[in-house]
N, C-alpha and C positions, 0 to 999 in steps of 0.2 A: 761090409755089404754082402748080402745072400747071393745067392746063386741066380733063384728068379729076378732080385732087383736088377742085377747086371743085366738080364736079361732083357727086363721092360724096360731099361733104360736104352742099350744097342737097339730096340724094336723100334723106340719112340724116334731117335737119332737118326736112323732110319727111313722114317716118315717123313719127316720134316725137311729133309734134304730130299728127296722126294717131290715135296709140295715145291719147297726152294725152285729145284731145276724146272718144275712144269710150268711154275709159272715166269719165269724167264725166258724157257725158250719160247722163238716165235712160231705161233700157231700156223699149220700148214693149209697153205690157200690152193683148194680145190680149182679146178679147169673149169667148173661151170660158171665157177666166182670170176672166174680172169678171162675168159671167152669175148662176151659183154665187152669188156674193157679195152679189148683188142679189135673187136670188130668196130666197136665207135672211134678207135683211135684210126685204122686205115680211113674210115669213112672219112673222117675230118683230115687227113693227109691226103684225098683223093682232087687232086686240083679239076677233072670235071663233076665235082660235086658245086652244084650254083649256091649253096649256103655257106661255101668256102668263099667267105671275101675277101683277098688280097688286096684290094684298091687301099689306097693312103689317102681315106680322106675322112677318118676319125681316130677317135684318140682310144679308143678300146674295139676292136673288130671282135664279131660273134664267136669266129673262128676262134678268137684266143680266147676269148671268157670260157669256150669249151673244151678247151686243150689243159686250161688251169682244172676245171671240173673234173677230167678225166686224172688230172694227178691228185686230187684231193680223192675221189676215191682211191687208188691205190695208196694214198696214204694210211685212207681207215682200215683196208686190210692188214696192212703193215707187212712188216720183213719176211714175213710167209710166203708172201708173192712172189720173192727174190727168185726163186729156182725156178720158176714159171717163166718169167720175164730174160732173165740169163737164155734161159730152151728159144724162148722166142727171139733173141739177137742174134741165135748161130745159124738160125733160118732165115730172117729178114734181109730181103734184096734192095727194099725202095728205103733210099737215101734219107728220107722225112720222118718213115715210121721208125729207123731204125734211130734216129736222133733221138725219139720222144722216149725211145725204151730205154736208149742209156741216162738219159734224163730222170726216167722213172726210177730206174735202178741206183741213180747217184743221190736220190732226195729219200731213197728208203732204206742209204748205210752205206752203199757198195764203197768202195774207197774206191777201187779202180775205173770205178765207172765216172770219181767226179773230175778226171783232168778232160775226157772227151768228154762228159756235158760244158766244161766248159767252155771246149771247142766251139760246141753248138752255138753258145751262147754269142762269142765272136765271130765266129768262122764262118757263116753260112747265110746265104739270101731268103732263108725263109722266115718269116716273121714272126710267126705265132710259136714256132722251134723258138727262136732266142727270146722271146718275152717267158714263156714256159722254164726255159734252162734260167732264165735270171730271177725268178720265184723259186724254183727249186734251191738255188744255190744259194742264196740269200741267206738262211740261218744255218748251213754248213760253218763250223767253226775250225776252217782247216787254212793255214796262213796260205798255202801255196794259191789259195785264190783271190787275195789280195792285186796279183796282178793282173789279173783276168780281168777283176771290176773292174780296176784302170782301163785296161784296153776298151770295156768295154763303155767307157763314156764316151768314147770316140766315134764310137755306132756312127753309119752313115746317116740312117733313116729319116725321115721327118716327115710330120702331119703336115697335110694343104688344108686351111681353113679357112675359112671368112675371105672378104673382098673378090669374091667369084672364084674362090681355088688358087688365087695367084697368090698369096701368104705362105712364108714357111716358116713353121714355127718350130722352135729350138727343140719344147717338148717332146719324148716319147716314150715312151715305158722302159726299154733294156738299158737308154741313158738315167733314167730317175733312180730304178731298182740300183743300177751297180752304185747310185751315190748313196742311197740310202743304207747299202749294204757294208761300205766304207765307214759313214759317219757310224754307225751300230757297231763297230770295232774301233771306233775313237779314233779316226784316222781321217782327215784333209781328203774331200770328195775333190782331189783333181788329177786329170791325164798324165799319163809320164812324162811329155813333154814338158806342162803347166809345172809338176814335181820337180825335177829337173833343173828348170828355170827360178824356180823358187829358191833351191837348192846352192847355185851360183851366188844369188842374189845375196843370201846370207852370207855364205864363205866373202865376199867381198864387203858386207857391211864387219865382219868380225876382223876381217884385215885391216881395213879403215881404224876402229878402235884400240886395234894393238897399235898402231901407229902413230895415233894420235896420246 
């Protein structure tokens, strides 16, 4: 091989890895793009905002159809966002926004970010935070949150419905998502305890037949 083919070949080699790396890496999201997103997210974390309804007496609140909206956009930005949103946790004081942002950051890669969104998901009295963190975490394919769903069928929460608000029914979103999130990893939608119990129950039926 000539001199110049080695050449145009190293050029071409070159290029190519090039294009490889640019389009891999994640395209970086401008302040103007993330502004927006940050300003409607305190908004909807502002409890004297009156279009924040925390009452429990439907089965999908505005507040949260808007809190999932604000992570779908940050989803179409994609991992670009990440250094933005990172800037915006080490300044955030209120306890709500800064939920939504480890949340944001957990559903666009961050690995550190997904054990405290799962906190949220569990851990916290605010409602639209853990229906938000149990969408996010949802198609996470990371075992260690396996227990988290658990925990989180246990959610206190429940909708008052029908027969003048005196009804409470089982349904609520952070219990549905974490079973759904279970069965989608081929795993038995029940609480640690129900696991547990289950768990006995065999070891004593398998006793029984060695015995018998």
């Amino acid at each position: 091989m000539s001199k110049d083919h080695l050449l145009t070949a190293a050029f071409m080699l070159f290029v190519t890895s090039l294009v490889i790396h640019w389009r891999e890496a994640p395209s970086a999201v401008t302040r103007n793009e993330w502004q927006p997103i940050l300003q409607s997210l305190r908004h909807e974390c502002d409890p004297a905002n009156p279009e924040a309804d925390y009452s429990f007496v439907q089965t999908a609140l505005p507040t949260e159809r808007k809190r999932v909206a604000l992570l779908q956009r940050c989803l179409d930005l994609g991992p670009g966002l990440l250094p933005l949103i990172k800037d915006a946790l080490q300044h955030e004081t209120d306890e709500e926004v800064h939920g939504m942002l480890t949340v944001f950051a957990a559903a666009l890669g961050d690995t550190e970010s997904i054990e405290p969104a799962a906190r949220c998901m569990t851990g916290h009295d605010f409602p639209a935070l853990k229906i938000t963190a149990a969408k996010a975490l949802r198609p996470i394919r990371d075992p260690m949150l396996t227990p988290w769903f658990r925990l989180a069928l246990e959610d206190w929460h429940f909708v008052v419905n029908g027969a003048c608000g005196i009804e409470r029914e089982r349904f609520y979103p952070v219990r549905s998502i974490a079973a759904q999130a279970l069965v989608a990893r081929n795993l038995i939608a029940e609480t640690d305890a129900e696991l547990e119990k289950r768990r006995h129950s065999e070891i004593k039926e398998r006793e029984i037949l060695r015995t018998n």
